[in-house]
N, C-alpha and C positions, 0 to 999 in steps of 0.2 A: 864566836859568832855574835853579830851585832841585833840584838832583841829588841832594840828601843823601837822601830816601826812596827812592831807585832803587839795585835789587841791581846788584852789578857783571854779571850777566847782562843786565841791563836798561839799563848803561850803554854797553854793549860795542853793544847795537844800537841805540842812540839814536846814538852815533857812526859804526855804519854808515850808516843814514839820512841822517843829515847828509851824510855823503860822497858817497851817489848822488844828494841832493837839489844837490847842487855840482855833479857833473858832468855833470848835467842843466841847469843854466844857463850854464855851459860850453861843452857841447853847441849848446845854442839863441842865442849868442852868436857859436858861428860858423857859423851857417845850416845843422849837421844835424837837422832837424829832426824827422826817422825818429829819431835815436839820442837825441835829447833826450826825445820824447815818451816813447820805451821808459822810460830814468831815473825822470822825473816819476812814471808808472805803480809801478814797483818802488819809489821812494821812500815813494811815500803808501800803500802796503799796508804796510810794515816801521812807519809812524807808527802803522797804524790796529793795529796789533800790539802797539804800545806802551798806546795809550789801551785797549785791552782790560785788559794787567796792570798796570798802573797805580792805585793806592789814594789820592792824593792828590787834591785834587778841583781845584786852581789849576793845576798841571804838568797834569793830565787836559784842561784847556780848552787851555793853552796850546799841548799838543800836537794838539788835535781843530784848531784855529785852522790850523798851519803846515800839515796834510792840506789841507784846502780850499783853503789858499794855492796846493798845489802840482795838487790835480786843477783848481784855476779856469787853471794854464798850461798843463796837459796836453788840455784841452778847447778854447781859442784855440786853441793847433795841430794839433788833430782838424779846426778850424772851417774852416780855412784849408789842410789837406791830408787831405779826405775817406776816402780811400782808405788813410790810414795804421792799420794794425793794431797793439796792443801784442805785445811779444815772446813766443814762448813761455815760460809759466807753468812751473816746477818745484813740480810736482801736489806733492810731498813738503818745499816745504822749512817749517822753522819756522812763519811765520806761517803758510802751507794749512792745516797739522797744529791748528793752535792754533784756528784760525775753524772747524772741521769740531770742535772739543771743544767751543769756546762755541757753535755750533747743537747738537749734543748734548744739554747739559744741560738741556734742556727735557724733561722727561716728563709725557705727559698734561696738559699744562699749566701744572706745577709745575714750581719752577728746583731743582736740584740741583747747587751751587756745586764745585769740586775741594777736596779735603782738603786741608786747611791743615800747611804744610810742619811746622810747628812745634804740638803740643798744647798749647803755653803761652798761644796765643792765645784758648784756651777760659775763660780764667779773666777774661778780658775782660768775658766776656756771665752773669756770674753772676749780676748782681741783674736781668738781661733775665729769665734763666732762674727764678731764684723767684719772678719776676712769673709766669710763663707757667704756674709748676707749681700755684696756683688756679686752672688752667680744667683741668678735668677733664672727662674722657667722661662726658656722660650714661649712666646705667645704663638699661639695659630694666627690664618693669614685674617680670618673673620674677627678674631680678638680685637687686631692691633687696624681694621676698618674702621672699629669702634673705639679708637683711641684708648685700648683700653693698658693699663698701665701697672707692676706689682708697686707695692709703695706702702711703708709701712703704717700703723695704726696712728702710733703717736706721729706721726708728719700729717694725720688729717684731723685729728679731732681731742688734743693731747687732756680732755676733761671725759673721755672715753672710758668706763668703770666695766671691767670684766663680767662684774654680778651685781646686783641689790635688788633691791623686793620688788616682786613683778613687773623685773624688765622687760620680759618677752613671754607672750603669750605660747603657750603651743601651737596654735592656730597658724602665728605667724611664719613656720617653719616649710620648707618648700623642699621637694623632693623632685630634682631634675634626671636624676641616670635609675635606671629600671634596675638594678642589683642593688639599690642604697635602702630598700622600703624596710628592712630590720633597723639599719642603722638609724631611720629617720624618727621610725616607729619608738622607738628605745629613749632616742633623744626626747622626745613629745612627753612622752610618759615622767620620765627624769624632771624636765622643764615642769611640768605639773606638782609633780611632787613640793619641786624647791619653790612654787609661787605660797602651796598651802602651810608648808612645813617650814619656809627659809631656808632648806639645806643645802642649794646650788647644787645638787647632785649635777647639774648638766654641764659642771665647768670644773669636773673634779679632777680632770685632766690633765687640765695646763697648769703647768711651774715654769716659773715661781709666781706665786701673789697675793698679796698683802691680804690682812683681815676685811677689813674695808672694801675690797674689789679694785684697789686701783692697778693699773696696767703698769707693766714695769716698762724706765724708763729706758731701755732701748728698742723695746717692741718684740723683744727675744725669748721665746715661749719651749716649754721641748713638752711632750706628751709622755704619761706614765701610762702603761699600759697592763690590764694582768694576763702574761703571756707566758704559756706552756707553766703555770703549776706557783710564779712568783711575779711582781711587778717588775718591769720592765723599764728601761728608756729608751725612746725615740729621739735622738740626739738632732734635730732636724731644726733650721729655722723658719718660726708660722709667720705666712705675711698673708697682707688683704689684697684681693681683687678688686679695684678701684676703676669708674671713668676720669680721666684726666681735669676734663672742667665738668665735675660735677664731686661733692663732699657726699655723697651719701654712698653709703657702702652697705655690702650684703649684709644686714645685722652685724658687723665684724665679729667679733669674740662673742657675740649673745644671741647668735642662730648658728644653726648646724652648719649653714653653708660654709663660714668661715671654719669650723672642724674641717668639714668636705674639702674642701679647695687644700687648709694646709695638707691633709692628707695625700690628697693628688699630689700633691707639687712636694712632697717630700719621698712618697714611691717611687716617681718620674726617675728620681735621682737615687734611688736606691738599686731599683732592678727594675726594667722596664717592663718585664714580662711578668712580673708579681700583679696578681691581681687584685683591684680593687675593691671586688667582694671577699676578700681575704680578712683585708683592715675594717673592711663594715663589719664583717664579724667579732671581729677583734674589739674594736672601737665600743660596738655595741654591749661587749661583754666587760670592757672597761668604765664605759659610762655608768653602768649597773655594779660599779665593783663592792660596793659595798654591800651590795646583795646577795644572796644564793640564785648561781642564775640556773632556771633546769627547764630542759626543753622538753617539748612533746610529753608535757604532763596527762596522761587521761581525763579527758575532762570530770568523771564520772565520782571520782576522787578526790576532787577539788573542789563540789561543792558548796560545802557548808563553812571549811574555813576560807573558802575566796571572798566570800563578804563577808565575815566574821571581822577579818585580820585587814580587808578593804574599808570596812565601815567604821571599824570604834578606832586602829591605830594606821590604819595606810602603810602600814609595814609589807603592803605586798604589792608591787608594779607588775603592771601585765599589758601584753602585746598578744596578740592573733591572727593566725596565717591560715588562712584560704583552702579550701579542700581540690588540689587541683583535679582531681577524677569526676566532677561533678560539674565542669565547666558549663553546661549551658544553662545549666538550675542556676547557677551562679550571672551569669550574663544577664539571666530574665530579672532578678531584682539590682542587679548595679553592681557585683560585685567583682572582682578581677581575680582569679584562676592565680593561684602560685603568690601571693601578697600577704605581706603584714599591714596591719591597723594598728594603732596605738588606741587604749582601753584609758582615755582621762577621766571618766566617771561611771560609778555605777549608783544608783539608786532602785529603794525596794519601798512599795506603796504599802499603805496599811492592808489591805489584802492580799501580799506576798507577791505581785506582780513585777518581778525585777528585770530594769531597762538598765543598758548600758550605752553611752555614750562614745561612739569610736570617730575616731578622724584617720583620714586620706590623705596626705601629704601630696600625693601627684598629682605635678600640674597643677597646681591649687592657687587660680583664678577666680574669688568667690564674688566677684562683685554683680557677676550676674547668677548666681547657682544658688539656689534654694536648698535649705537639709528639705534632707526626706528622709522619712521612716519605712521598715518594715516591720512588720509580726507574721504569723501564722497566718492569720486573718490576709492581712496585704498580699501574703503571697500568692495565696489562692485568686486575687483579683489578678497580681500580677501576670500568672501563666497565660492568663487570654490575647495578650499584649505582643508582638510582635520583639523580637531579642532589637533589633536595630531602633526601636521607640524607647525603647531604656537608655536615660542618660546614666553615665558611670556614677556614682556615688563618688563625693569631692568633697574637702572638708569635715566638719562636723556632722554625726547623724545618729540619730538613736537606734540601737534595736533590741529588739525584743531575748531575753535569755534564752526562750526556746531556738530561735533562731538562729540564735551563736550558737549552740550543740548542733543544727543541720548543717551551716555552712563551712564551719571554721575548724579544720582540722586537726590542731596542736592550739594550744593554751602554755605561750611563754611565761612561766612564774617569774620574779625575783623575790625571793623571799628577804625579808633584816637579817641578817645572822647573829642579831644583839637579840634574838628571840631564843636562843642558847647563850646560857650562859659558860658552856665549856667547847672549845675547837682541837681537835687534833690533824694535824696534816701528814702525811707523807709520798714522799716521791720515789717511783721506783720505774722500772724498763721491763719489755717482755723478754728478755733475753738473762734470763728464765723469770716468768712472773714469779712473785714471795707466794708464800703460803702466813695469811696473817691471824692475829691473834687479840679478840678485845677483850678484855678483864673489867668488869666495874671495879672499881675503887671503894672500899671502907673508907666512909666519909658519914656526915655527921646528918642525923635523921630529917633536916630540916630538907634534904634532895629527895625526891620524890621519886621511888624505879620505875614505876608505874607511867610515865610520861614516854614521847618516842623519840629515839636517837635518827638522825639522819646521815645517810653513807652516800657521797656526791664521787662518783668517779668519772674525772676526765682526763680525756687523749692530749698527749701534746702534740699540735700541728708543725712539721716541719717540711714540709710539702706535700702541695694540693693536689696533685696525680694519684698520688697512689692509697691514701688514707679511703678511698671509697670502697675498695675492695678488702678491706681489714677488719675484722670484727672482732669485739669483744664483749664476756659476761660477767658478770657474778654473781655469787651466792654467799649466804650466811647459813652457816648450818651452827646447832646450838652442840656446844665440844661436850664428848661423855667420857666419864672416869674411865668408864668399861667395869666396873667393877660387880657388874653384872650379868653381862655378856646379854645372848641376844634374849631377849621376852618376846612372849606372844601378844603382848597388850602394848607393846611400844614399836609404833614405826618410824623407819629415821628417814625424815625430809626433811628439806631446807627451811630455816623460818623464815628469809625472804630470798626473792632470785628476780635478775632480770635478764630481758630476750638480749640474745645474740645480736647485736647491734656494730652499725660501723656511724653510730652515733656519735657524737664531741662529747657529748655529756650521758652517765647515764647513774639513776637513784634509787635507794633502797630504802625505806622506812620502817621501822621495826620496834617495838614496846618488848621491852625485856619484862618475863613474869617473877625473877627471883633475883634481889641485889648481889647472890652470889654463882649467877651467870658468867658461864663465860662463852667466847664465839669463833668460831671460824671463818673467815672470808676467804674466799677461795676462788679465784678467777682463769678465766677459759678465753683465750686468741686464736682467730683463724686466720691464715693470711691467703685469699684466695687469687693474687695477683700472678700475671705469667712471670714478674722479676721476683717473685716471693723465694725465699730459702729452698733450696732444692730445685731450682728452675736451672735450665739452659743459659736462657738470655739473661745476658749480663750490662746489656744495653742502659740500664740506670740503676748503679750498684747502691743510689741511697737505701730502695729498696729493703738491703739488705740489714741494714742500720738497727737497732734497736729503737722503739718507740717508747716513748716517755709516758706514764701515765701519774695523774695524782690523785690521790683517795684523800676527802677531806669527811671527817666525823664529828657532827653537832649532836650535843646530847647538855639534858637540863643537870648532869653530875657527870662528875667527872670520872674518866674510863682512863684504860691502860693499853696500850698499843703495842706489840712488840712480834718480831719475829717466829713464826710457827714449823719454821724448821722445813724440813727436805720435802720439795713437791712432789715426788714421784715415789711410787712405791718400787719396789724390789723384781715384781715379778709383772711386767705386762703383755698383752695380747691386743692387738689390733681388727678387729675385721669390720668387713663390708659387708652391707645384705641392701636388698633394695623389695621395695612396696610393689606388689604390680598387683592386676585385677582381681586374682584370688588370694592375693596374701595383704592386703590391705584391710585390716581388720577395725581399725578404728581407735574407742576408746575404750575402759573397761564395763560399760556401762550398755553396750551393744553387745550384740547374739555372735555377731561375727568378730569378736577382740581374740577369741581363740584360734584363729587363724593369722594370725601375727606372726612374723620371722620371730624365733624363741632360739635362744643357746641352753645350752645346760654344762653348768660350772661346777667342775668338779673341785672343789681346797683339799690338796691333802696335808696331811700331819704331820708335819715335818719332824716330829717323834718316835714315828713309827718304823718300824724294823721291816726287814722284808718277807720274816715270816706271820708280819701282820699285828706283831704284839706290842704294847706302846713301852716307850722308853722312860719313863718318869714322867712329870706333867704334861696334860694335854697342852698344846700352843691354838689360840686361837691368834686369826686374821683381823686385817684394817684390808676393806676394800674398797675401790670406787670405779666408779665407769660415768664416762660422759657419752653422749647422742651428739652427732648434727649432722641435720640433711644436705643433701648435697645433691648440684644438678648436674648431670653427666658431664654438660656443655661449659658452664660458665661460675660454676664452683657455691659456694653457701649461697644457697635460696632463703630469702625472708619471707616473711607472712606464711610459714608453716608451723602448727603448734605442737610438739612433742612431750613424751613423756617416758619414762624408765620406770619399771616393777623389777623387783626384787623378790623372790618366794620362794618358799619350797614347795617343791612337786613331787609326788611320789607316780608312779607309774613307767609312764614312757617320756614324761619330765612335761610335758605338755602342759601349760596352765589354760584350763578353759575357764572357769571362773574366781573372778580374785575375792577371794574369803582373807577377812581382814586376819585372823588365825593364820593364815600362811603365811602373809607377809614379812619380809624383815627387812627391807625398805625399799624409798620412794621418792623420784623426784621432782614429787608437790605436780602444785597445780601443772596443767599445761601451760607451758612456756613457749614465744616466738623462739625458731631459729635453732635453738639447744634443750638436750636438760643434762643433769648430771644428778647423780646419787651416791651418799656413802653410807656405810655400813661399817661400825669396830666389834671389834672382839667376835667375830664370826665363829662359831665352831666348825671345824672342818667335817667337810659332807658336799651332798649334792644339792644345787642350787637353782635356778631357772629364771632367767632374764629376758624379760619383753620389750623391747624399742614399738611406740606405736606412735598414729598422731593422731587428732582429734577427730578427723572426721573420717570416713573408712571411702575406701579410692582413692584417697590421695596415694596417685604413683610418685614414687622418684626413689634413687639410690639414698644408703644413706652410711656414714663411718659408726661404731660404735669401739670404745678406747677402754679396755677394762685393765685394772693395776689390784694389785694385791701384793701382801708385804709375806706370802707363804706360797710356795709352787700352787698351781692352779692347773687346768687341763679345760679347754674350752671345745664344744662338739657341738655344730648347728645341728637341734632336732626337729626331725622331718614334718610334712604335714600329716596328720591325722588317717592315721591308712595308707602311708608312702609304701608303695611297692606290694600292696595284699588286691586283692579282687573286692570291689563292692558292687554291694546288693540294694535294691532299695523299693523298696515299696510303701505306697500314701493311700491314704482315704480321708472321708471326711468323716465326723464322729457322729453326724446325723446317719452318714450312710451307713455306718457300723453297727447301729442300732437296730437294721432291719433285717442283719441278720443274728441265726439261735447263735448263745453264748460259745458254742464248739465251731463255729463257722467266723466268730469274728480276729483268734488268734492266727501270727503266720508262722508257717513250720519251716524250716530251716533243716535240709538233710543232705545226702550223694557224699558225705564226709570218707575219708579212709586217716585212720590210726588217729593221732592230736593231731588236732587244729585250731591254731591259733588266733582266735577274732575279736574284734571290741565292736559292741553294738551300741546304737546313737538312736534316740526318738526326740523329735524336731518338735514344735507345734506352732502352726501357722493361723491368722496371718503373722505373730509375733511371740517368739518364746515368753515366759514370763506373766502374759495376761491372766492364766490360770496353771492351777496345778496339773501337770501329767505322773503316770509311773510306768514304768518297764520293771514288767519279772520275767525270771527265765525257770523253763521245765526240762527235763531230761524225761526222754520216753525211749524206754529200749520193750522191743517187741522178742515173745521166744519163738514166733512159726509165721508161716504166711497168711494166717488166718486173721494178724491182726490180735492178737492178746498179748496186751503187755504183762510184762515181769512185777511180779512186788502189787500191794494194795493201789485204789484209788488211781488216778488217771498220769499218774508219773510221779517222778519225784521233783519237786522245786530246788535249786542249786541258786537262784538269787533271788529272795523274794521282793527287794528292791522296795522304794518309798516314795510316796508322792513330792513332787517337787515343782518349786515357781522359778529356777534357775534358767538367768537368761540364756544360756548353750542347750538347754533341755535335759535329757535324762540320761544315762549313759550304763552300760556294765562293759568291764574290761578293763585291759586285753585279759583274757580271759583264755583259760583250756580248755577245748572242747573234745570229748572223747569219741570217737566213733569207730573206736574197735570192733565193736559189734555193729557189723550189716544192717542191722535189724534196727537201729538206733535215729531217732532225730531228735531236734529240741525245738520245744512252743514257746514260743513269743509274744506276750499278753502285755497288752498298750491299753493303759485306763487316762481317762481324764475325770476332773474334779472342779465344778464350780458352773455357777451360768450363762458363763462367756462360752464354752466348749462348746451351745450346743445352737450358736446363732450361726447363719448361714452366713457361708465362705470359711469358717474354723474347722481347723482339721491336722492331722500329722501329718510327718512322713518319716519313717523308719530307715534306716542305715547300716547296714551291716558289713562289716570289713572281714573279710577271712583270707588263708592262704592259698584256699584250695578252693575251685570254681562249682562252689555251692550251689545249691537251688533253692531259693525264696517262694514261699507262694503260699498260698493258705488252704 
């Protein structure tokens, strides 16, 4: 086999190959036929890894030849041991990463190859490239009115320099098509950069070209792009938009338009139906490539280090788009509904008053157009104002900080990413997302733990149809020995999570407390599309495709990244429950969160005999469950905030208030969209899970996905008195006081044989404001006369405690005896403190039984 075209990367795993392809016949030599088939499998994936980067086309057969040699052994030993499964996959190693870049590079149905290591290989395809430069765009019929003509750079102006120190203002950039205001905005911000900083950020696109800036000399440019997870090239030739008798041209290479145009006129010819807010996105995230680019950052977050990192090193570019649900608030001071602005200055007065500088690219005609400002102040004048007296806001114009948080709904960051000094990357597909794993690194004291690591996860776009109905999340949860099992002082939530998102980008920031941390990342995909998996329609099988994602990790030392092994546990259950008017409970911090759809999980012992007696060590559980809403109609709803509890319950498994003592986990704050929670080393027993969302009436259906690695038994428990008779009687505590203390209890009687009841005492307007208590009497009478049995006026069977718990006060489920005829039970309701006794405060009592009791006092 001829090696000489093979990089020594390429040789180093051709040599691997070889070696597990050896000990796979090895293997099958001496009848392991499990350990052989595994080999055979890992062998011919590191081959088909090879024939991917591989450029020779003999060595390319030769290696496609020795795969099928080795899947045609791994398949007789499939043939002949059915049941044999190949090993688990490492979702992260090399070749995954490499087959989830080559499915990638398909966009819209055009290939988009990886940029070539070396720019000398361009000089290759020259005379390809002057063939290519006679097919020109057709002009429209108004173009070619205007005499207007393609024609390359150097034929107009061959002293024409791509870059040098403030060539072009941002000012000068011009924004003609209504989908370009990111990409324009992007460019402004970049142009600004490179006038303060010298770093051309806004020509960091085109190759090839010289240090200097000069143009190369046949005017033949191709665009790099960072596309789906690596850089990209757009093999395309850029030419300018010229009038025939006229030399002056759109800025050519030193304004956007000349980007614009080549872009146009290189999609025209790629796919016509590819759209051109595709590449602005694209463009935009390339012209920023040297950035972290993260979108839809909350403003609230942002800040102290937005002018920290804006003012002493400019290491942060920023763009902002428009709140479009607030369209007319917006129209009264100039501003346009659904738009980005480019942010080229911010300034902060010695009284902390900080204005920022934004520019409007559209249509930007200034020779008659005034900046104009707003603030707070302005606005208030503005509203008097008639919406069609406002001119649009064009160009340059200040406004006030406050005013950026009312109007401007996302805050585009690009961060340096030379602000970390260590990067990890990897690529992987949802078909099956990894379960991944960071480790800090033993490294030397001078890296500080105490700084925050940054987790960037984005979607590779491979068509524009269907990514809008796809969501994705995730979470970091902090990994445990278990060598503890569960405590009452430790709850396990996630240490950071984000919403359910069918976002491009989406980030996690996180300070680790202990350099001998380690983490779990663990990510959650919904595909709510009608061509999704399991659909009918098969009308656009890409659909079906795997999606590419890539996880990039900036941190100020250096971590370790690697495979976390099988995503799914052993034992799952799926169900559905949905919110309506009486089971919409809320969150745990309201009266009504006990009324929440609740399971109760039962783990049994996988130890245990069936006469109950355990077989040698207890086994404890790994469990997890995710939450997401869901709308009958049109599949994951956003902007709903949920959450998952974890607890033990004892009773009727019911959690009516969550006492941090029961807990044994949690997942974290409320989250858009999703949550999810885990839990190790579980000891087997019964458990009780709450799905809630944040505010209470929120209707809608919703899935909850629980897994566990030991048999499990899952039972929706009912509401609070399902199927018993309730009683209920109120008053108010002033009115209670008017009567003698034997008149203010209620009796409770008409019982026969045990009755089983649970009683509730409410207090109104709002549990919680003050203490209440509920005790219970048993009074059995011997004659009709009315003489109870035994001393004193009964006997007390709960004496019960004053309490500020937001559900109120409760005893039960409870036995109640009334074998004796003669028999009732007193009911004494106290309040405590000097909220009870202001007017509208009051109870109301609840009483659940089997048997159609009598309440009354």
């Amino acid at each position: 086999m001829e090696l000489n075209s093979l990089s020594d990367e390429l040789r180093f795993k051709l040599k691997e190959a070889q070696s597990i392809a050896k000990r796979a016949a090895t293997s099958e030599t001496q009848t392991e036929l499990g350990e052989a088939f595994k080999l055979y499998i890992e062998s011919a994936q590191k081959y088909l890894y090879l024939i991917r980067n591989v450029s020779d086309g003999p060595l390319k057969d030769r290696l496609k030849d020795i795969s099928s040699k080795l899947l045609n052994r791994a398949e007789k030993i499939k043939a002949n041991r059915p049941l044999l499964k190949p090993g688990n996959r490492n979702r992260i190693s090399l070749e995954e990463q490499d087959l989830v870049l080559n499915t990638s590079q398909r966009i819209n149905g055009r290939v988009f190859k990886p940029w070539p290591n070396s720019t000398s290989s361009f000089a290759n395809k020259h005379s390809h490239d002057l063939k290519f430069a006679k097919q020109q765009l057709p002009l429209s019929k108004t173009q070619r009115e205007r005499l207007l003509t393609w024609k390359s750079i150097r034929e107009i102006d061959s002293n024409c320099s791509m870059f040098g120190p403030k060539t072009i203002d941002p000012t000068d950039i011009v924004q003609d098509f209504v989908t370009d205001c990111s990409l324009i905005a992007a460019f402004a911000v970049s142009v600004t950069h490179s006038n303060i900083f010298n770093s051309n950020l806004h020509v960091l696109s085109l190759y090839p070209k010289s240090s200097d800036g000069r143009l190369n000399q046949d005017g033949i440019y191709r665009i790099k792009l960072l596309l789906n997870g690596i850089e990209r090239e757009v093999s395309q030739r850029i030419v300018s938009l010229a009038h025939i008798n006229s030399k002056h041209f759109t800025k050519a290479l030193q304004s956007a338009h000349i980007l614009k145009v080549a872009l146009l006129f290189g999609l025209q010819l790629l796919k016509k139906q590819l759209r051109f807010i595709t590449f602005s996105y694209y463009c935009r995230k390339f012209i920023l490539s040297l950035f972290l680019d993260i979108y839809f950052f909350p403003i609230e977050d942002i800040i102290a280090s937005f002018f920290y990192f804006w003012g002493d090193f400019c290491d942060c570019l920023v763009t902002a788009g428009t709140n479009g649900n607030i369209t007319e608030s917006l129209q009264f001071v100039g501003l346009v509904p659904f738009h980005d602005y480019a942010i080229i200055d911010i300034q902060e007065d010695t009284s902390g008053k900080r204005v920022l500088t934004l520019y409007n690219a559209w249509k930007s005609d200034y020779s008659d157009v005034k900046a104009q400002a707003f603030g707070t102040e302005d606005l208030r004048n503005s509203l008097t104002e008639k919406i069609s007296s406002r001119r649009e806001l064009t160009g340059k114009f200040p406004v006030s900080w406050e005013s950026l948080q009312i109007y401007f709904d996302a805050i585009y960051l690009n961060w340096n990413p030379k602000l970390f000094e260590f990067k990890n990357v990897v690529h992987f597909s949802n078909q099956p997302l990894p379960n991944l794993r960071i480790k800090l690194k033993k490294c030397a004291s001078s890296h500080k733990f105490d700084s925050e690591i940054w987790l960037i996860l984005t979607r590779h776009c491979v068509d524009n149809r269907t990514h809008r109905e796809k969501y994705v999340s995730f979470r970091v949860f902090l990994e445990d020995d278990g060598s503890s099992g569960v405590t009452s002082d430790f709850i396990r939530s996630p240490v950071a999570s984000t919403a359910l998102s069918n976002s491009s980008n989406l980030m996690i920031r996180m300070t680790p407390s202990n350099p001998k941390d380690s983490f779990l990342v663990h990510f959650s995909f919904h595909d709510d599309s009608k061509n999704g998996p399991g659909s009918d329609d098969q009308a656009v099988p890409e659909t079906l495709l795997p999606i590419g994602f890539t996880l990039q990790i900036y941190s100020s030392y250096p971590v370790d990244l690697e495979d976390a092994g099988s995503l799914f546990l052993k034992f799952t259950e799926e169900v559905t429950g949905r919110w309506t008017a009486k089971t919409a409970g809320g969150n745990h911090s309201l009266s009504t969160y006990m009324n929440n759809p609740m399971w109760r999980i039962t783990i049994e012992n996988k130890n245990q005999s069936a006469t109950g007696s355990s077989n040698g060590e207890l086994k404890r559980a790994n469990f997890r469950a995710s939450l997401t809403f869901v709308d009958d109609q049109k599949g994951t709803v956003l902007s709903k905030s949920l959450n998952l509890k974890l607890a033990r319950a004892a009773g009727d498994g019911r959690l009516y208030d969550v006492d941090s003592r029961d807990l044994v986990a949690d997942s974290g704050s409320y989250t858009l969209n999703g949550a999810e929670l885990r839990a190790n080393q579980l000891t087997p027993g019964q458990y009780t899970i709450v799905p809630s969302t944040f505010e209470s009436g929120t209707i809608g259906s919703f899935k909850l996905r629980l897994e566990s690695d030991l048999p499990m038994v899952v039972k929706s428990i009912g509401p609070e008195g399902a199927g018993m008779y309730k009683r209920v009687g109120s008053s108010s505590w002033l009115e209670d006081k008017k009567f003698k203390e034997s008149r203010r209890n209620w009796i409770l009687r008409g019982g026969r044989g045990i009755v089983k009841s649970k009683i509730r005492l409410r207090a109104f307007p709002e549990n919680g404001q003050y203490t209440i208590k509920l005790t219970l009497k048993r009074n059995q009478f011997s004659n009709l006369n009315g003489i109870k049995d035994g001393e004193g006026e009964g006997r007390i069977i709960h004496p019960g405690i004053f309490s500020n718990s937001i559900s109120g006060a409760s005893i039960g489920p409870i036995q109640l005896d009334f074998t004796n005829e003669q028999t009732n039970y007193e009911i004494i309701v106290e309040s405590l403190g000097d909220n009870c006794v202001n007017e509208g405060s009051g109870y109301e009592l609840i009483v659940y039984v089997e048997q159609p009791l009598t309440l009354d006092r």
